[in-house]
KEPA-278950 format. One record per residue (C-alpha): residue in three letters; x, y, z. Coordinates in Angstrom, 3 decimals, padded with zeros to 6 digits, m for minus. Layout:
N
> ALA | X | Y | Z
...
end
This chain:
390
> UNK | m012.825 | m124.271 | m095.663
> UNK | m014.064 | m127.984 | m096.433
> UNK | m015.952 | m129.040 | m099.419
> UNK | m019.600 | m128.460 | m097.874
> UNK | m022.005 | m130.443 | m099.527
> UNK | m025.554 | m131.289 | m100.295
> UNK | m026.304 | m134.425 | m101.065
> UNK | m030.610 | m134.603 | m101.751
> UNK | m032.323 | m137.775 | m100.864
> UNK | m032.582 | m140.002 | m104.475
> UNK | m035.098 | m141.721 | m105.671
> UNK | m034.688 | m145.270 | m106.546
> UNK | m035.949 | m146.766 | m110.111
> UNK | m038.404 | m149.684 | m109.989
> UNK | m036.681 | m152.978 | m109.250
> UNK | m035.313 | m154.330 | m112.127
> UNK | m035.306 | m158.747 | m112.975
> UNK | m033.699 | m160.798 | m110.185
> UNK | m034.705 | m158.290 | m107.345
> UNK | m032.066 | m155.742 | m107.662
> UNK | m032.425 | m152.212 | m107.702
> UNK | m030.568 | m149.415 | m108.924
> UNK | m030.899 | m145.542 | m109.123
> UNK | m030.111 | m143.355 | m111.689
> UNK | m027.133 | m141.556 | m111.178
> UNK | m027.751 | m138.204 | m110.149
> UNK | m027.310 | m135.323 | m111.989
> UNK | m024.359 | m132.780 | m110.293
> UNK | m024.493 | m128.861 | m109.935
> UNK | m021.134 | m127.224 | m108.612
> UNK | m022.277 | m124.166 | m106.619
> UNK | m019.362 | m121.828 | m106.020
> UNK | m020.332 | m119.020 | m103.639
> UNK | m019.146 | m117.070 | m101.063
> UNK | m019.821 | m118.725 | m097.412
> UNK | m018.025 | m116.723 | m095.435
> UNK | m016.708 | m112.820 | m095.731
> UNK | m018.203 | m109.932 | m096.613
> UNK | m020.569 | m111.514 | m099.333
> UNK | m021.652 | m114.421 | m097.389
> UNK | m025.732 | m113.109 | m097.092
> UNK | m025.972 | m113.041 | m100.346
> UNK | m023.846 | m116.818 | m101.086
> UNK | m026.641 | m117.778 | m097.819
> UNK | m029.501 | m116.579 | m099.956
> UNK | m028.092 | m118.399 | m102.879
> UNK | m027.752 | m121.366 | m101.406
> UNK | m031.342 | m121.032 | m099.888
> UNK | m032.656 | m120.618 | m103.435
> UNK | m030.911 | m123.372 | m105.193
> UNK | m031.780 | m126.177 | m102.512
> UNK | m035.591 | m125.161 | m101.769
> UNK | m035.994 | m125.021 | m106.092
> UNK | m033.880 | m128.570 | m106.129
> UNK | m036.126 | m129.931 | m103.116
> UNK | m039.165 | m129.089 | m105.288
> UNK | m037.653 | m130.717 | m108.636
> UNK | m036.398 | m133.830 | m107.005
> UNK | m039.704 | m134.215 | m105.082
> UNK | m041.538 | m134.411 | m108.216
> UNK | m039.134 | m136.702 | m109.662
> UNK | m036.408 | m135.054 | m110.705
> UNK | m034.809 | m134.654 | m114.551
> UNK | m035.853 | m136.899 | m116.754
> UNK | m035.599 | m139.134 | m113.211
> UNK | m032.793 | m138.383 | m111.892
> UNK | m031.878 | m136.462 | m109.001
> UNK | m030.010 | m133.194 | m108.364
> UNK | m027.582 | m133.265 | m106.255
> UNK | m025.864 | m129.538 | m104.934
> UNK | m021.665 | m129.429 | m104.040
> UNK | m021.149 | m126.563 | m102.485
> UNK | m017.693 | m124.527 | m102.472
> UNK | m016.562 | m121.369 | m100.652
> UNK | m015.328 | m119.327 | m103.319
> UNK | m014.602 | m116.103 | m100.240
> UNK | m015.607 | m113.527 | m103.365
> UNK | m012.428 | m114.304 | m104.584
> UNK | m011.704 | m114.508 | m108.668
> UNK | m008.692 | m116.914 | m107.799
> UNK | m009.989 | m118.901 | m104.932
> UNK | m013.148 | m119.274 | m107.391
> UNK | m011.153 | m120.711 | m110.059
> UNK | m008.859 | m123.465 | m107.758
> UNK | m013.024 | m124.377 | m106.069
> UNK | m014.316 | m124.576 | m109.833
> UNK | m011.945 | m126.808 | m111.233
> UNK | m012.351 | m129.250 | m108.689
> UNK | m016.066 | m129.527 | m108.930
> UNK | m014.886 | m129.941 | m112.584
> UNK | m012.464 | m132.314 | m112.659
> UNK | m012.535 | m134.058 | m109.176
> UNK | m016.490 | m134.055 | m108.328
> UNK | m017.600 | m134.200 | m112.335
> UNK | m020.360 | m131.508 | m112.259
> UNK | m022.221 | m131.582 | m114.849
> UNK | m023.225 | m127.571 | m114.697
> UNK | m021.956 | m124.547 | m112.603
> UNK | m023.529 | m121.461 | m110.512
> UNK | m023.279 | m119.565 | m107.576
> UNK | m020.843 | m117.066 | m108.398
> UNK | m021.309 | m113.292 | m106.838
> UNK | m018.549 | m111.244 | m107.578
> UNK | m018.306 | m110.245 | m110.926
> UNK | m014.507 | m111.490 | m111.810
> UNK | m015.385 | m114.382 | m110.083
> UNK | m017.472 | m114.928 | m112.852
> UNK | m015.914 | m113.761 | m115.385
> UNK | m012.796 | m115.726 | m114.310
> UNK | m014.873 | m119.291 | m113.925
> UNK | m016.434 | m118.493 | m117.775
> UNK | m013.490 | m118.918 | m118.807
> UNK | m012.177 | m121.888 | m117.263
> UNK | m016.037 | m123.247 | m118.225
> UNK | m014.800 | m122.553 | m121.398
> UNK | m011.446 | m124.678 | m121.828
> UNK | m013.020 | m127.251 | m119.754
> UNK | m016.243 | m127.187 | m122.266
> UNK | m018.490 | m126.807 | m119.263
> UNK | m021.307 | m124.592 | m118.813
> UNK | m021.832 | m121.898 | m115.868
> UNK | m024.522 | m119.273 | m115.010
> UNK | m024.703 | m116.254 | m112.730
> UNK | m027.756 | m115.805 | m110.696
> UNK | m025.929 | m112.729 | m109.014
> UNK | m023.366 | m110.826 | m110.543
> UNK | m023.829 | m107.389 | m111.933
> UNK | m021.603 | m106.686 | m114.043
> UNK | m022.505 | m105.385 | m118.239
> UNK | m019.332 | m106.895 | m119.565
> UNK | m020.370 | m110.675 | m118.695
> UNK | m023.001 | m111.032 | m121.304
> UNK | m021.232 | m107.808 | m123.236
> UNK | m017.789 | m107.515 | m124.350
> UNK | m016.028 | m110.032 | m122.521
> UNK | m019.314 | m112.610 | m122.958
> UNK | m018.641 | m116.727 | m123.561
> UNK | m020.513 | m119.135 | m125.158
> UNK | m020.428 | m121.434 | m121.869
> UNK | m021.797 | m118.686 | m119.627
> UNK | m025.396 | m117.761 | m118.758
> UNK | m026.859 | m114.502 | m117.037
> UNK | m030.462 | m115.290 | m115.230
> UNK | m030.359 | m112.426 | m113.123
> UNK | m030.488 | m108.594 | m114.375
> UNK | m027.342 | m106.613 | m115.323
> UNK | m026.220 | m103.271 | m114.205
> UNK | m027.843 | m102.208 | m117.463
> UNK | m031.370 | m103.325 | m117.027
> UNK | m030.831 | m101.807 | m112.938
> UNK | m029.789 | m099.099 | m114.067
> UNK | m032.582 | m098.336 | m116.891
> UNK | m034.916 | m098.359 | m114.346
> UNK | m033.786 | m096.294 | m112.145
> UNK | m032.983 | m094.081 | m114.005
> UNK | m036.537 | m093.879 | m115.423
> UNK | m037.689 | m093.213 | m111.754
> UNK | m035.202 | m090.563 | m111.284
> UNK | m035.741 | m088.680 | m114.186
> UNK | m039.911 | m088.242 | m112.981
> UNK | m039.287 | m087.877 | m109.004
> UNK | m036.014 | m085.417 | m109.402
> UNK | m035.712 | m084.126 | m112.896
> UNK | m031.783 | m083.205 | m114.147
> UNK | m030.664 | m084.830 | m110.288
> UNK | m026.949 | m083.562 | m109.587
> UNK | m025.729 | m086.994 | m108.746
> UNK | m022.086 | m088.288 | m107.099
> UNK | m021.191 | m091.829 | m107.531
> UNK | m019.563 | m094.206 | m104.779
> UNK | m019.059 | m097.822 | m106.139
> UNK | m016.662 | m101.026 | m104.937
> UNK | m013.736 | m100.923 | m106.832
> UNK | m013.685 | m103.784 | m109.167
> UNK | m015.524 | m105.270 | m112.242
> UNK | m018.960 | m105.068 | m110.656
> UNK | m018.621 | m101.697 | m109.036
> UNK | m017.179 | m099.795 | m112.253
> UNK | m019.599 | m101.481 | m114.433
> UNK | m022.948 | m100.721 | m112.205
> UNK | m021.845 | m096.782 | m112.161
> UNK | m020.519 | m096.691 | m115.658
> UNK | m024.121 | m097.972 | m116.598
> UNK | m026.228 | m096.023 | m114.182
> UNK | m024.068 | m092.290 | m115.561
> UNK | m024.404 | m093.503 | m118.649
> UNK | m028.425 | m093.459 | m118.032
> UNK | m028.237 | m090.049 | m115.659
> UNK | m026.655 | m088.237 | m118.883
> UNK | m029.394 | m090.104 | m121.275
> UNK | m032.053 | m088.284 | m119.004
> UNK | m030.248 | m085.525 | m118.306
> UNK | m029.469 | m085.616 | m115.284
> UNK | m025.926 | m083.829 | m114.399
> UNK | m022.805 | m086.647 | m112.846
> UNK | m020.588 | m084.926 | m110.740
> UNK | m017.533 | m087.114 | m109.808
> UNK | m016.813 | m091.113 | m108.963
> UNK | m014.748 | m092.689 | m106.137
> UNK | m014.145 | m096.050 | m105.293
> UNK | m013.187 | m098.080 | m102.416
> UNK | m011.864 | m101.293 | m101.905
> UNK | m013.825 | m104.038 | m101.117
> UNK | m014.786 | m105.008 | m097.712
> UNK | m013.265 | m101.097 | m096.754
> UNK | m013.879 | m100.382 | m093.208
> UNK | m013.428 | m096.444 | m093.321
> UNK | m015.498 | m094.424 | m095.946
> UNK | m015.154 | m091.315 | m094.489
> UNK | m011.949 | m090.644 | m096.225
> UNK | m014.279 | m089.810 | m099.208
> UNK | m016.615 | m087.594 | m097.834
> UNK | m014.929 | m084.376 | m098.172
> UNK | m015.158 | m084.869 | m101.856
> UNK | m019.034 | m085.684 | m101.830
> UNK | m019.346 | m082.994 | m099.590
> UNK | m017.206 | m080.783 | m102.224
> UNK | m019.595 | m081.664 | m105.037
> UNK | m022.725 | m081.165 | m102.877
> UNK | m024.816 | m083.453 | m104.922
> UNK | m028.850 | m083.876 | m104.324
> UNK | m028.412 | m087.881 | m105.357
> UNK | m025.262 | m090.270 | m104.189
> UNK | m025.749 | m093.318 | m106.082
> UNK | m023.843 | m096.723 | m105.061
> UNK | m022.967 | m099.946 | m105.208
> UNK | m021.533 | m101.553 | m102.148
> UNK | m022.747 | m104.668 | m101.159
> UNK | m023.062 | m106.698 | m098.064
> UNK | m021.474 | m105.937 | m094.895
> UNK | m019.835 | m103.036 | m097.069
> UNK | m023.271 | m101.295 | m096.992
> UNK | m023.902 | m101.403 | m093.538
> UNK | m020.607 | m099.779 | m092.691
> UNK | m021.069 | m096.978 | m095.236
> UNK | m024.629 | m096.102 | m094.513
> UNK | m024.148 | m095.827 | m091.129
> UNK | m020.916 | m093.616 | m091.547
> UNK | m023.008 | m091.078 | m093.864
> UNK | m025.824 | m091.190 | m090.889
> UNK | m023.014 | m090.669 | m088.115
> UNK | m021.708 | m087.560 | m090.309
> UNK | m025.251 | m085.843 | m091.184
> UNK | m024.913 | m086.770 | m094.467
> UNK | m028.315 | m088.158 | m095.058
> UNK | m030.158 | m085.091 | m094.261
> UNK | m030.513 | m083.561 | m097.565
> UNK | m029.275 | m086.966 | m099.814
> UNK | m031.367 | m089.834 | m101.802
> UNK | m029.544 | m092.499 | m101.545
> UNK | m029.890 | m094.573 | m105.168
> UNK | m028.205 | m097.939 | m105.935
> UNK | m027.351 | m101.317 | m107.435
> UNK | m029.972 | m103.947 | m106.418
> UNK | m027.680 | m105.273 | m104.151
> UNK | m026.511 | m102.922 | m102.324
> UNK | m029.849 | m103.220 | m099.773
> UNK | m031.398 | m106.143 | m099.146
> UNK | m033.106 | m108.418 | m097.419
> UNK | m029.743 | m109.722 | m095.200
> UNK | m028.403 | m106.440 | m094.768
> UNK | m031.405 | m104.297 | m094.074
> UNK | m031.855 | m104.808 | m090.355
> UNK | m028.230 | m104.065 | m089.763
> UNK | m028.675 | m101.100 | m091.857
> UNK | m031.416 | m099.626 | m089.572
> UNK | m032.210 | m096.293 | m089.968
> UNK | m029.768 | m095.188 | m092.694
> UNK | m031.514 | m097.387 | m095.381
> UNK | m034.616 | m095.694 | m095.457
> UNK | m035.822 | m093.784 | m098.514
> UNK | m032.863 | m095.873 | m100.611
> UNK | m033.997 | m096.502 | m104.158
> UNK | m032.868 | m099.293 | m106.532
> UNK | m033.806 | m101.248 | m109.731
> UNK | m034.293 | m104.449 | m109.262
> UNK | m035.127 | m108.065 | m110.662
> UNK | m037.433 | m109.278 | m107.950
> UNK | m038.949 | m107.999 | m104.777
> UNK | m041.210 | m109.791 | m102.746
> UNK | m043.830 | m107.262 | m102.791
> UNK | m044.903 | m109.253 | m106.551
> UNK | m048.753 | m109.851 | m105.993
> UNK | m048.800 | m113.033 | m108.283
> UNK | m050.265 | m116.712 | m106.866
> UNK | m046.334 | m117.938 | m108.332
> UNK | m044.765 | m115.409 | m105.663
> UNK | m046.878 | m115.832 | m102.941
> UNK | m046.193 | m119.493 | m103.224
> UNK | m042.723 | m119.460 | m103.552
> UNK | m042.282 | m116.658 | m100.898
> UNK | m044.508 | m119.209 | m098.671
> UNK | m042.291 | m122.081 | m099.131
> UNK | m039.069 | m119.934 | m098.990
> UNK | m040.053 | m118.399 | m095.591
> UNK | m040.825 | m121.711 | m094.451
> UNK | m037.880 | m123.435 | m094.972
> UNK | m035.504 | m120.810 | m093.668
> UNK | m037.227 | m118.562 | m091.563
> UNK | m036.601 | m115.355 | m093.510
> UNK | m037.474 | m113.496 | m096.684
> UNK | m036.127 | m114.006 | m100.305
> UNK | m034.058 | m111.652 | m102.219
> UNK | m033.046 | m111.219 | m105.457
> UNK | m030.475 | m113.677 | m104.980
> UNK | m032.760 | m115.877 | m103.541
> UNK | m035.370 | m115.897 | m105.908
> UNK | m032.932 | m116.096 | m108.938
> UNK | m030.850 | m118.545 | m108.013
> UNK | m034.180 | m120.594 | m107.193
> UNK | m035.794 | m120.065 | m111.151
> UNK | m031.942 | m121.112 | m112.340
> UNK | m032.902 | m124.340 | m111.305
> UNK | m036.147 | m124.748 | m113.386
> UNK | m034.463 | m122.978 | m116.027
> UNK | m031.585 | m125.553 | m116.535
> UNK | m034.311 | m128.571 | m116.078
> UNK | m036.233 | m127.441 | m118.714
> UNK | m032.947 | m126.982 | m121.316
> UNK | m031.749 | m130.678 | m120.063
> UNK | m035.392 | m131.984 | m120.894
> UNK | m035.383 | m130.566 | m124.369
> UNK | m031.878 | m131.379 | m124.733
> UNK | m032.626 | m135.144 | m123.562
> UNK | m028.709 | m134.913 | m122.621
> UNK | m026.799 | m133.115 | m119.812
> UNK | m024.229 | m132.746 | m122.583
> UNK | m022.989 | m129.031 | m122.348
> UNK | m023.089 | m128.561 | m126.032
> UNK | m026.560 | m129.805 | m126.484
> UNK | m027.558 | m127.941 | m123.044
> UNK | m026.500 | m125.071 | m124.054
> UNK | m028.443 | m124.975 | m127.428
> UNK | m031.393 | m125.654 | m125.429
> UNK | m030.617 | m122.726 | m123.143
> UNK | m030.337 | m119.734 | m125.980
> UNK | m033.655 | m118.568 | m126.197
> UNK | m035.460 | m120.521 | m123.791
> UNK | m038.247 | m119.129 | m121.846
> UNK | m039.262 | m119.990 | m118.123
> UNK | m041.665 | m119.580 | m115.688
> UNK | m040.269 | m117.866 | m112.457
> UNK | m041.607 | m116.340 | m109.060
> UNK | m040.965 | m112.436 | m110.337
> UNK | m042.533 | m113.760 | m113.936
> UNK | m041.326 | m115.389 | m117.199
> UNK | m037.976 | m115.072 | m118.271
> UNK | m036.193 | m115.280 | m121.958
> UNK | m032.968 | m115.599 | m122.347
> UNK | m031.578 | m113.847 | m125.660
> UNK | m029.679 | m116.150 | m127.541
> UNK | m027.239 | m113.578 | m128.773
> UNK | m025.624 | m112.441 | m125.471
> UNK | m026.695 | m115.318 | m123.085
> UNK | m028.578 | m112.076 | m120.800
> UNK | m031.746 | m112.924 | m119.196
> UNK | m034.566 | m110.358 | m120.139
> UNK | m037.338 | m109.624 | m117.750
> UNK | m039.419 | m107.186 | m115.708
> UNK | m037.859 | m104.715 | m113.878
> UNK | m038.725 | m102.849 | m110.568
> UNK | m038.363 | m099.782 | m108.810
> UNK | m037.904 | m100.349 | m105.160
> UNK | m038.193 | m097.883 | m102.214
> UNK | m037.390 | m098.346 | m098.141
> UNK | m040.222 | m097.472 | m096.354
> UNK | m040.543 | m098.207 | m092.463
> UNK | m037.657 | m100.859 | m093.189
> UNK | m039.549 | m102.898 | m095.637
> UNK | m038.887 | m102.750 | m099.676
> UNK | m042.101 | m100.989 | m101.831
> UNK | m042.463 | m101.333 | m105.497
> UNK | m042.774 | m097.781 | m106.709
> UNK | m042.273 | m098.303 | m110.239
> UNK | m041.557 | m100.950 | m113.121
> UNK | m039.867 | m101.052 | m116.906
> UNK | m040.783 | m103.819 | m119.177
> UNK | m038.026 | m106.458 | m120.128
> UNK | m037.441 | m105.473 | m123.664
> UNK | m036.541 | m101.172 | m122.832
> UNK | m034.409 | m102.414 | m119.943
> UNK | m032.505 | m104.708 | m121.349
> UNK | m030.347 | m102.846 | m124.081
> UNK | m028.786 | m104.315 | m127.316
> UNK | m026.947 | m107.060 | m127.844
> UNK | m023.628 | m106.050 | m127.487
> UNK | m021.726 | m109.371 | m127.544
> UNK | m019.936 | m110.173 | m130.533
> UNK | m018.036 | m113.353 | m129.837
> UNK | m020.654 | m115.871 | m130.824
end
């Protein structure tokens, strides 16, 4: 697919002696994200976020006056594909910083080119613990929650509403869908709750019914999963089709329902539960505003994705205007530990591990719309710092 590319409207300095003008040259953000497949909701919602937050910035003059200006890439949720898109935004379009990233080895494959390139990225989607944990880098940034912080609480609603659950596990079967289960079992055992077997499929699987004869088997009262996408749609109807949904609470990731895949979903999704970063349901004047201007400039709701990827924006204006320098080594000092105003609240991120620390909610489908029936605060979600590489 062709570069696709956002180029926002820049503003022009006063005119200088003799009558010329010039601008400033703009500053450039690489977006790598998935535009077409079975993630390309949530690379739409990212994209949503990023241009409605640069809009906003650029109206008001920009950084330090100069523009943003988005390049978009189709990275197909595809860890090599990612890499080829991201090193030509690096060393073809000269971005100056790097986002959009959804799957989880997509990200973790991009860090490290970030790294050898000395660029910096950040993740406004991807799940998965080991990203800001054991396989962390100093030139990657987390603003959205981890499978950890999901996971915590979730499990802190589970352990109140269905007290030692007997719970079955179906997750995608790569970094992101091993790391979201490994975190939420690890959090069933901590409340003791009782994990009765894993499968997973491959992404973007068409068939799931080739597993239900072992969740049947198990006869579990919770089936918690990760799927994403058009891969949720598929499987929750399946498990409606089969009966399976009669006697079943359906837990997950934060992704796994949401506001692109919900009306496809129908039926099936109601009564899922997840942990999540954001939901629009946040009575605050900073949500209702930027769920105002969101709706009006694409007709639809925000997600998680959406209103993530929206904050990153703020979040790397603020570290360039400390920094006075786009310069990755000075940005990134001015990232570690900065704190940021952001539709679902302020945000730190913890200079150890790079991992955004915030809120978290408890999300349930009701009549096909998402209700906050629960919250953890940012510092017992979060976990300890578990990267050691910086």
């Amino acid at each position: 697919m062709k570069s696709l590319r956002t180029s926002l409207a820049t503003l022009s300095l006063a005119a200088l002696l003799g009558g010329g003008a010039m601008a400033a040259e703009p500053i450039k953000i690489g977006v790598v994200t998935p535009l077409s497949g079975t993630y390309a909701g949530i690379g739409q919602q990212v994209r949503w976020g990023l241009e409605l937050a640069t809009r906003e910035v650029n109206a008001a003059g920009g950084i330090d006056g100069r523009q943003i200006e988005l390049i978009f890439e189709d990275e197909e949720a595809n860890p090599a594909v990612a890499v080829q898109k991201a090193e030509k935004l690096f060393q073809v379009s000269k971005v100056d910083f790097l986002t959009g990233t959804v799957n989880s080895g997509s990200t973790l494959a991009v860090g490290q080119l970030a790294e050898r390139s000395g660029k910096l990225i950040a993740t406004t989607v991807s799940f998965a613990d080991s990203i800001t944990g054991d396989k962390c880098s100093p030139n990657v940034f987390r603003v959205n929650a981890k499978a950890g912080q999901q996971s915590a609480a979730l499990a802190a609603w589970l352990s109140k509403e269905k007290p030692q659950a007997k719970v079955f596990y179906l997750g995608p079967d790569y970094e992101m869908g091993r790391s979201t289960v490994a975190a939420f079992k690890s959090n069933v055992d901590r409340v003791g709750g009782q994990s009765l077997g894993e499968v997973f499929a491959p992404l973007d699987s068409k068939d799931y019914t080739q597993y239900f004869g072992q969740l049947r088997a198990s006869r579990p009262q919770v089936l918690y999963t990760s799927v994403a996408g058009n891969d949720t749609v598929r499987l929750f109807t399946q498990l409606d089709e089969f009966g399976l949904l009669n006697n079943l609470t359906l837990l997950g990731a934060s992704g796994t329902v949401t506001a692109q895949n919900i009306t496809a979903i129908g039926k099936a999704a109601e009564g899922f539960v997840t942990g999540v970063g954001y939901s629009a349901e946040i009575d605050t004047p900073a949500n209702k505003k930027f769920l105002a201007a969101f709706r009006a400039a694409n007709k639809a709701d925000p997600d998680l994705y959406g209103a993530d990827s929206y904050g990153l924006i703020f979040a790397y204006k603020a570290a360039v205007e400390r920094a006075k320098s786009t310069d990755a080594d000075k940005v990134r000092e001015a990232l570690r530990g900065l704190k940021w105003s952001t539709p679902q609240g302020e945000k730190t991120i913890r200079a150890g591990d790079h991992q955004a620390e915030q809120i978290m909610y408890v999300v349930r489908v009701s009549d096909g719309k998402f209700k906050i029936v629960g919250q953890v605060d940012g510092p017992a979600a979060i976990g300890p710092d578990a990267c050691t590489r910086f």
